[in-house]
Structures are given as structure tokens and as C-alpha cells.
FITI-515632 format. One line per 3 residues: number of its first residue (from 1); their letters; for each residue x, y, z of N, C-alpha, C. Coordinates in steps of 0.2 Angstrom, whole numbers, plus 5000, padded with zeros to 4 digits. Layout:
N
NUM = a = X Y Z X Y Z X Y Z; ...
This chain:
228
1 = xxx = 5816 4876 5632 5822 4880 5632 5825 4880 5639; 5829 4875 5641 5830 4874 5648 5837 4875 5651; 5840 4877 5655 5848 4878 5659 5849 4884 5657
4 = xxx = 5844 4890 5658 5846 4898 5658 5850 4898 5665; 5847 4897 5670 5849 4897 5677 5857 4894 5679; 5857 4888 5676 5864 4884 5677 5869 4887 5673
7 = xxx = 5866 4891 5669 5872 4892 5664 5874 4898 5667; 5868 4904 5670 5872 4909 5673 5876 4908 5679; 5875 4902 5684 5877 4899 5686 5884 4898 5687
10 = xxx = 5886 4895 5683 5892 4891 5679 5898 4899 5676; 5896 4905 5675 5896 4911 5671 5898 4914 5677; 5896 4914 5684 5895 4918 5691 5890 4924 5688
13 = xxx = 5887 4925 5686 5882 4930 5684 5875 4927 5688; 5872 4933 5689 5864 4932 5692 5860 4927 5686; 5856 4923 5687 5851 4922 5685 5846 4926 5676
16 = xxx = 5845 4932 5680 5842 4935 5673 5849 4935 5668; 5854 4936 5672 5860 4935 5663 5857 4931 5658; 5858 4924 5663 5854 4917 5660 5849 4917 5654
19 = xxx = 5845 4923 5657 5839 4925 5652 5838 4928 5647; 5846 4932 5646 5845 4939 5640 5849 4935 5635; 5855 4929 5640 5856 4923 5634 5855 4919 5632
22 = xxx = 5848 4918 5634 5842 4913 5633 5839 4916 5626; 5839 4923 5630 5835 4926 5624 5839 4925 5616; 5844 4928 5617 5852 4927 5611 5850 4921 5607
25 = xxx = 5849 4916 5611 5850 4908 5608 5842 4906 5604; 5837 4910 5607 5831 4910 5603 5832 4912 5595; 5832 4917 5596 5834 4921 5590 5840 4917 5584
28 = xxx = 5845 4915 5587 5849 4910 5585 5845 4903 5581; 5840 4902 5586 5834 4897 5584 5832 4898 5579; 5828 4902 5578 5822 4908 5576 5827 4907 5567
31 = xxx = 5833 4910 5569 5835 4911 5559 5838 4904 5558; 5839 4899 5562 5841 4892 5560 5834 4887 5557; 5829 4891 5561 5823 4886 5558 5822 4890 5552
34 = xxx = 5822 4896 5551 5821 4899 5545 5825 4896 5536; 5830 4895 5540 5838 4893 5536 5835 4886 5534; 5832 4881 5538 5830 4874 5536 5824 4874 5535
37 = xxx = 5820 4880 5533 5813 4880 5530 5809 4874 5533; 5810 4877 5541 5804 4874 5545 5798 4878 5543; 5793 4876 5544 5785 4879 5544 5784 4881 5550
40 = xxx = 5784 4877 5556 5782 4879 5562 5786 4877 5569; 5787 4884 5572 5792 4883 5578 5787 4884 5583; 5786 4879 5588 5781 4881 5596 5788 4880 5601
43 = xxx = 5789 4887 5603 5792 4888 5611 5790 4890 5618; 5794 4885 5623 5791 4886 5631 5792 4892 5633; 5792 4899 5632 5794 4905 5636 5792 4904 5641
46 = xxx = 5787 4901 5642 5783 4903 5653 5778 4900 5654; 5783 4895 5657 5776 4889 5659 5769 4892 5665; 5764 4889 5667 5760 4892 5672 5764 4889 5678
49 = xxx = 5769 4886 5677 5773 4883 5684 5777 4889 5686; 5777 4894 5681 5785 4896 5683 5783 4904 5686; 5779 4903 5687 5775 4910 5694 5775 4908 5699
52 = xxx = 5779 4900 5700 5782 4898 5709 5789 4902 5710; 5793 4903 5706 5798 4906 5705 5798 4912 5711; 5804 4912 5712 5806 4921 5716 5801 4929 5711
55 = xxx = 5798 4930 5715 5796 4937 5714 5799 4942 5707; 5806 4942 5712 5809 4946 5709 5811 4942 5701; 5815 4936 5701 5816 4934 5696 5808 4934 5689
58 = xxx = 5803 4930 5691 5798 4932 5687 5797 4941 5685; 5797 4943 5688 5798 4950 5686 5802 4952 5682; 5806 4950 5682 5813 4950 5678 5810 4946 5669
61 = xxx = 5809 4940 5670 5807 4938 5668 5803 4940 5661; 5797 4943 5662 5792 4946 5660 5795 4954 5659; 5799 4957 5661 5802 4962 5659 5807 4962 5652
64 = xxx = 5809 4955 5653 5814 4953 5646 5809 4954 5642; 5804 4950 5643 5798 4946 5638 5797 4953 5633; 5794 4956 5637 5792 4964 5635 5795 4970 5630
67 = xxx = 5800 4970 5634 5808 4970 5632 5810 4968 5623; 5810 4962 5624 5810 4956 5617 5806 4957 5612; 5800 4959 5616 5795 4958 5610 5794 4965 5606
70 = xxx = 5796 4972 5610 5796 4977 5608 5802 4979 5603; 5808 4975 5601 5814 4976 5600 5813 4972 5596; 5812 4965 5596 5812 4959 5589 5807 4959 5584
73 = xxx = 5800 4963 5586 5794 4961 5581 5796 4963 5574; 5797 4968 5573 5802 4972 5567 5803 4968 5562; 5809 4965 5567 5816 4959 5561 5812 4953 5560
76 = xxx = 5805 4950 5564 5803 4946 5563 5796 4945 5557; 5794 4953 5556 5790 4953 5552 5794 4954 5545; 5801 4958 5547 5805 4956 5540 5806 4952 5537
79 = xxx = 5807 4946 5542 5809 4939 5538 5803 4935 5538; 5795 4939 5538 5792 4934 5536 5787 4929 5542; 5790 4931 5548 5790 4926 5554 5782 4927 5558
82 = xxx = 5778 4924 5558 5770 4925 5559 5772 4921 5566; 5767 4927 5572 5769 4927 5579 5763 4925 5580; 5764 4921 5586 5756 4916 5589 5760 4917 5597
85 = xxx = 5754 4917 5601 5756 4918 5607 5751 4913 5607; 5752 4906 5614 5745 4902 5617 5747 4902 5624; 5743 4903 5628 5743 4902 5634 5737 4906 5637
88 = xxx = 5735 4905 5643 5732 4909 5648 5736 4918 5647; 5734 4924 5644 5737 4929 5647 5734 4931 5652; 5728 4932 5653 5725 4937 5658 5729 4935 5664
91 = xxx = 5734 4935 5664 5737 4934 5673 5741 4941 5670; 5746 4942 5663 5748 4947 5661 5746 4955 5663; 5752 4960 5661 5747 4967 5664 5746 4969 5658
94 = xxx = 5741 4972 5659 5738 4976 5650 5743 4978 5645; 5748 4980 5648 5754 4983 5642 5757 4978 5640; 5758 4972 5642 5761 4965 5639 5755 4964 5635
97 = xxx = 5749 4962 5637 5743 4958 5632 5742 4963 5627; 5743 4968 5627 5743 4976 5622 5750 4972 5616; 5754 4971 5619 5759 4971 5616 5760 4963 5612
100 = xxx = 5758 4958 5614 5756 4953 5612 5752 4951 5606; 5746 4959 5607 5743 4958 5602 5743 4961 5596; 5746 4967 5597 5747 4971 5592 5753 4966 5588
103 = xxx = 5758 4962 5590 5765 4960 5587 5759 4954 5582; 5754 4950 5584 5748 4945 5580 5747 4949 5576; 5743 4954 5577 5741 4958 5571 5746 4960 5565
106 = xxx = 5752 4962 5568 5757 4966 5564 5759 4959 5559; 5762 4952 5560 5762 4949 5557 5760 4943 5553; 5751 4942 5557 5747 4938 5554 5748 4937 5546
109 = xxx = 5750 4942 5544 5749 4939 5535 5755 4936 5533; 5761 4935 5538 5768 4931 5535 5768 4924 5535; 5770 4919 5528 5771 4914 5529 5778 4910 5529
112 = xxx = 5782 4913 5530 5789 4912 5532 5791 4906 5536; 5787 4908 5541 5787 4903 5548 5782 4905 5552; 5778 4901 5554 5774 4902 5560 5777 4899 5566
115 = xxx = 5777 4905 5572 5781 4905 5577 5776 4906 5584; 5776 4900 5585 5772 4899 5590 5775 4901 5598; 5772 4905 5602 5778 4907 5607 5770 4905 5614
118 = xxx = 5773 4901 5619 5768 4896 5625 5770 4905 5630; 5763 4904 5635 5767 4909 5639 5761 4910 5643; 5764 4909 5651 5759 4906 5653 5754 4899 5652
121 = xxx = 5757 4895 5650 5754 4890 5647 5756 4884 5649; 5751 4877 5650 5754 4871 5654 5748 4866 5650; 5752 4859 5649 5749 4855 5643 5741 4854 5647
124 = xxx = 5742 4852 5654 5736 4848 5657 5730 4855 5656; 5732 4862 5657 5727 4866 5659 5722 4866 5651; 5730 4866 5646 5726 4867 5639 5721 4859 5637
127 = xxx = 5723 4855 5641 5717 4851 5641 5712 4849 5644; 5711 4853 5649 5707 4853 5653 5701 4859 5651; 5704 4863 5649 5701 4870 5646 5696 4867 5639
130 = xxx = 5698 4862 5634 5697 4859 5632 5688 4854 5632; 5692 4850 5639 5686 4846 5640 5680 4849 5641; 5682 4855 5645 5678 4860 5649 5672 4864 5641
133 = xxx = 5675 4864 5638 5673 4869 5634 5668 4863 5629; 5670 4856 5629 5666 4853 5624 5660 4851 5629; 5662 4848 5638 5657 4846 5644 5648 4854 5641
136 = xxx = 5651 4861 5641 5648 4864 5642 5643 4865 5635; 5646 4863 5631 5642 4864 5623 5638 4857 5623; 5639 4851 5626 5634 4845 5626 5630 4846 5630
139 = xxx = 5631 4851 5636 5626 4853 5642 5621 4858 5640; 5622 4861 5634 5619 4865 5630 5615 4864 5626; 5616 4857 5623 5613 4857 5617 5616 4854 5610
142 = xxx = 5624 4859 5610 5624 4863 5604 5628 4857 5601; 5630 4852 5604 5633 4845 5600 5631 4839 5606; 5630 4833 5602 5629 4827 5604 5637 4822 5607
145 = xxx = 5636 4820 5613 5643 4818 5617 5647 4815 5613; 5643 4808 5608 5645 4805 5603 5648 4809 5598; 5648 4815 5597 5648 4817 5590 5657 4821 5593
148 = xxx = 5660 4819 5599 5666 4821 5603 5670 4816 5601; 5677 4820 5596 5680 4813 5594 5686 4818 5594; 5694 4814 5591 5700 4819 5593 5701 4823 5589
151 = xxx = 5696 4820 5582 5697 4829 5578 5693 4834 5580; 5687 4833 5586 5683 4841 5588 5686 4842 5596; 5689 4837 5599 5693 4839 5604 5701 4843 5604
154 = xxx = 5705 4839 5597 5708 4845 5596 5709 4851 5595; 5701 4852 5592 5699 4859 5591 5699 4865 5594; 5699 4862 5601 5697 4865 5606 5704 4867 5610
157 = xxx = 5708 4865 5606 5716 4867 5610 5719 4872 5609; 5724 4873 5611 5728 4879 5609 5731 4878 5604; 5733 4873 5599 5738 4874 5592 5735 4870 5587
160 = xxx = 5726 4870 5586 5721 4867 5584 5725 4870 5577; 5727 4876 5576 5728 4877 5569 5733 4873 5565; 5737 4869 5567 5744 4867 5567 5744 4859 5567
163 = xxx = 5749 4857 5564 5748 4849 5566 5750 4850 5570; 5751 4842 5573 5755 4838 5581 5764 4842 5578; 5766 4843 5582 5776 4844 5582 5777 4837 5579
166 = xxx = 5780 4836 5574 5786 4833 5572 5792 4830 5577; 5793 4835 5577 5802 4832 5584 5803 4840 5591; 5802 4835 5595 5802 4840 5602 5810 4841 5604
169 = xxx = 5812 4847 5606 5819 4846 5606 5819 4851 5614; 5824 4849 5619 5824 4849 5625 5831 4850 5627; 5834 4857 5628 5840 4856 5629 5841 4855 5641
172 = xxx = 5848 4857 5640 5849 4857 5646 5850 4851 5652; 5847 4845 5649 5849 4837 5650 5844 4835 5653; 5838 4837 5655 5833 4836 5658 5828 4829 5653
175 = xxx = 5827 4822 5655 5822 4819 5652 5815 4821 5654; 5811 4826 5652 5804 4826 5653 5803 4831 5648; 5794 4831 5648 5791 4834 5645 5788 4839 5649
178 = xxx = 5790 4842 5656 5788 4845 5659 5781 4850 5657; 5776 4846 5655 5769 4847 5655 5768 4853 5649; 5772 4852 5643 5772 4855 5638 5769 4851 5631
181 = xxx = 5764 4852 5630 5760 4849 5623 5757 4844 5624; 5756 4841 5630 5757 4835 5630 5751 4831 5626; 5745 4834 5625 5741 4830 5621 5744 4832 5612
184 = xxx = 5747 4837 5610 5749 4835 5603 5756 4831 5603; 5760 4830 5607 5764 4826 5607 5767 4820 5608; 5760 4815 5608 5760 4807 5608 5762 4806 5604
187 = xxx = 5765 4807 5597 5770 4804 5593 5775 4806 5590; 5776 4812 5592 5783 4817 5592 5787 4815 5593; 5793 4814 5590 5800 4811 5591 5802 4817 5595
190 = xxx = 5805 4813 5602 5809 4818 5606 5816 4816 5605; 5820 4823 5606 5827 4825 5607 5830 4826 5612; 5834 4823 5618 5837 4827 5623 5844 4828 5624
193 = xxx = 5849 4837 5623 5853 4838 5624 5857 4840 5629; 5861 4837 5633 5865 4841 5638 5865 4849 5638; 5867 4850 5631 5868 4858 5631 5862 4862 5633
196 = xxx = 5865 4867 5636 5862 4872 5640 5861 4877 5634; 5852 4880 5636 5848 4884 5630 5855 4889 5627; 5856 4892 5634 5860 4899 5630 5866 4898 5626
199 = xxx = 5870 4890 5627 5872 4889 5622 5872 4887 5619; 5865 4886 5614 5863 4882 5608 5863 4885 5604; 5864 4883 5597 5864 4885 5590 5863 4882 5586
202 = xxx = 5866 4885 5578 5863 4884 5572 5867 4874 5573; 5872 4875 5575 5875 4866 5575 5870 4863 5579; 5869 4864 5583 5865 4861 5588 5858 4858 5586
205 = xxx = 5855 4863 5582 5849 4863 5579 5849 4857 5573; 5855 4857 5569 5855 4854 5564 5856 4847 5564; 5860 4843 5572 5861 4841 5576 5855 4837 5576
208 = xxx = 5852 4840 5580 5843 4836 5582 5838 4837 5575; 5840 4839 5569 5837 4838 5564 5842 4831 5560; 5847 4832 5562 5850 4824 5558 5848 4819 5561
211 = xxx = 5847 4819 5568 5845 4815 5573 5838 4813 5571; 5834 4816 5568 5825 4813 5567 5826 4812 5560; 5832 4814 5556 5831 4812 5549 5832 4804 5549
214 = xxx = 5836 4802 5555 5835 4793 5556 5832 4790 5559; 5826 4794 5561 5822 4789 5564 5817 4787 5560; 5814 4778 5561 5810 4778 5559 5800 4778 5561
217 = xxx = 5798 4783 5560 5791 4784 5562 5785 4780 5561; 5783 4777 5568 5778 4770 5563 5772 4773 5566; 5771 4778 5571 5764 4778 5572 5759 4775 5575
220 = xxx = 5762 4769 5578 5758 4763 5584 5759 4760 5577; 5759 4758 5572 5761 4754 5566 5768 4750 5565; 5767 4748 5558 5772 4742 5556 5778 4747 5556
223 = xxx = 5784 4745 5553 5791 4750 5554 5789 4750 5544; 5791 4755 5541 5792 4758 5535 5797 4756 5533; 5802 4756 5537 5808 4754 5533 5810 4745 5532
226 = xxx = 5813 4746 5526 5811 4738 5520 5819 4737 5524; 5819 4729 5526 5824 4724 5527 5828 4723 5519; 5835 4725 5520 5841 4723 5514 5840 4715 5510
């Protein structure tokens, strides 16, 4: 969800504006994947990069978050909408991670959509945390090295409940994966949009869904689609 900044930018507004129409444009997400009976949405709220940021802006930051999560859990367990947080919290203050956790609880039982929200989160750490956690249990005893393979390595990730993403979508004109999924995303159709997060919407989205609906998926395989 990229170009909050540029777009305040662009507006003469400070920064955090950026971020409360970032916010706007999630939520625009949020009932467009609902509307196209997506199963699962994973979004970048807060990479572990973005604590290089000014002081004040991260502050800011994390007050929207708080903010957001205290105002939309409501309308999200109304519609069904089941809330995952994956990332490092402990850097969090107790009334975020308090609040994080009660919103899991409040809507663990919805299966509308599972909404995977990243925070604090960075692809290498989550696998690195990973290797760390399988290094430790062969050091132990409790599995054999050989018996490490990508189904028990996946397991050990942050979105081990969920397949790999389907199609990655990246607004604001940047080509990178800016160290987001990176191990469930080796086969992920990517999407990249000019448009800036805040002004993204249901067209937009629908956009980057007709976009994958032509692509053809091999796999590291042959192509599936038959020659006329």
C-alpha cells in the first residue's frame, strides 16, 4: 500500500493526511475483496523498515493504527471479516498488543474473509525466525535435518495457515517487493500500479483482478493454455 506520502504531497497536506487516506482506501479494499469473494487479503501496514522513519511520523503512524483498529473491528466482524495480525509485536505498547488481540479473538469464528493485516513485519526476518526455530528443534533432538522439507519449513512462517498469495498488487509505481512475503511469493502473479494507495479503489481492484484473470500460470511448468 504505497504513495500515502506523495499523495499528501501532491494535496499540500502533511504526511499523516496521507495516512488517514490510506486508511479510507483500505477499507475501500477490504469491501471490494469482500464484493469479489476473495478468501484471503494479506496487507503491508508496517514494515520492520518503517521505524527509520521520523519519530514523530511513526508515532503518528501507530496512533492511526490504534485509532483504526478501535473504530473498524465492529463493521468487520459484521461482515464476517476474520483479523490476523503477523509480525514481530513486542516492539508495540501493551495497549496496541491488548488491542490487536482482543480484535483475533472478537472475530476468530468469521469466515467471510480472512484479513491478514503484516505489522511490524519483514519477509527475510520471517524467515530467518523460521530457519532459527527448525536449526533449534534438530539441535534438540525433536526432528531429524533430513526430515526439513518446504512443507515443515513453511510451517514455521507467519502465513503457514494460508496458501502462497495468488496475485500481489503494489500501488504507487514502485517495481519491488520491498521484502514483503517473500518466501510465499515465488509464484505470485505480480501487479504494478501508478496509482497512489489513497487513491485506490473498487475500479482499481477490479482492474488488477482482470489483469490475473489473463494470465497464464505454469508454475516453473509447461503453459496450460492449448495453441488454436
Amino acid at each position: 500500500m504505497d504513495g500515502n506520502g506523495r499523495w499528501a504531497s501532491r494535496q499540500g497536506q502533511p504526511r499523516s493526511a496521507g495516512h488517514e487516506a490510506g486508511s479510507d482506501a483500505l477499507k475501500r479494499t477490504i469491501r471490494a475483496a469482500l464484493n469479489h469473494r476473495i478468501p484471503v487479503l494479506t496487507v503491508y501496514a508496517f514494515s520492520s523498515e518503517n521505524w527509520s522513519r521520523p519519530k514523530s511520523e511513526v508515532r503518528k503512524l501507530l496512533d492511526l493504527f490504534l485509532r483504526a483498529l478501535n473504530r473498524e473491528v465492529r463493521e468487520l466482524d459484521e461482515h464476517g471479516v476474520r483479523l490476523c495480525f503477523i509480525g514481530d509485536r513486542s516492539a508495540f505498547s501493551r495497549t496496541l498488543r491488548e488491542g490487536m488481540q482482543q480484535a483475533e479473538k472478537r472475530t476468530a469464528g468469521n469466515a467471510a474473509l480472512r484479513l491478514n493485516v503484516a505489522v511490524n513485519y519483514g519477509g527475510q526476518a520471517d524467515i530467518l525466525h523460521a530457519a532459527r526455530s527448525l536449526a533449534a528443534d534438530a539441535a534438540a533432538g525433536r526432528i531429524r535435518p533430513d526430515e526439513i522439507d518446504e512443507a515443515r519449513f513453511e510451517s514455521m512462517l507467519s502465513l503457514a495457515a494460508t496458501e502462497p498469495p495468488d496475485l500481489f498488487i503494489r500501488t504507487g509505481g514502485e517495481r519491488r517487493l520491498s521484502n514483503f512475503l517473500l518466501w510465499q511469493l515465488a509464484y505470485t502473479e505480480l501487479y504494478f500500479t501508478d496509482i497512489l494507495w489513497p487513491d485506490f479503489g473498487e475500479e482499481h481492484f477490479r482492474a488488477a483482478l482482470a489483469d490475473y484473470a489473463r494470465r497464464d500460470r505454469r508454475f516453473g511448468g509447461l503453459s496450460q493454455v492449448k495453441s488454436a
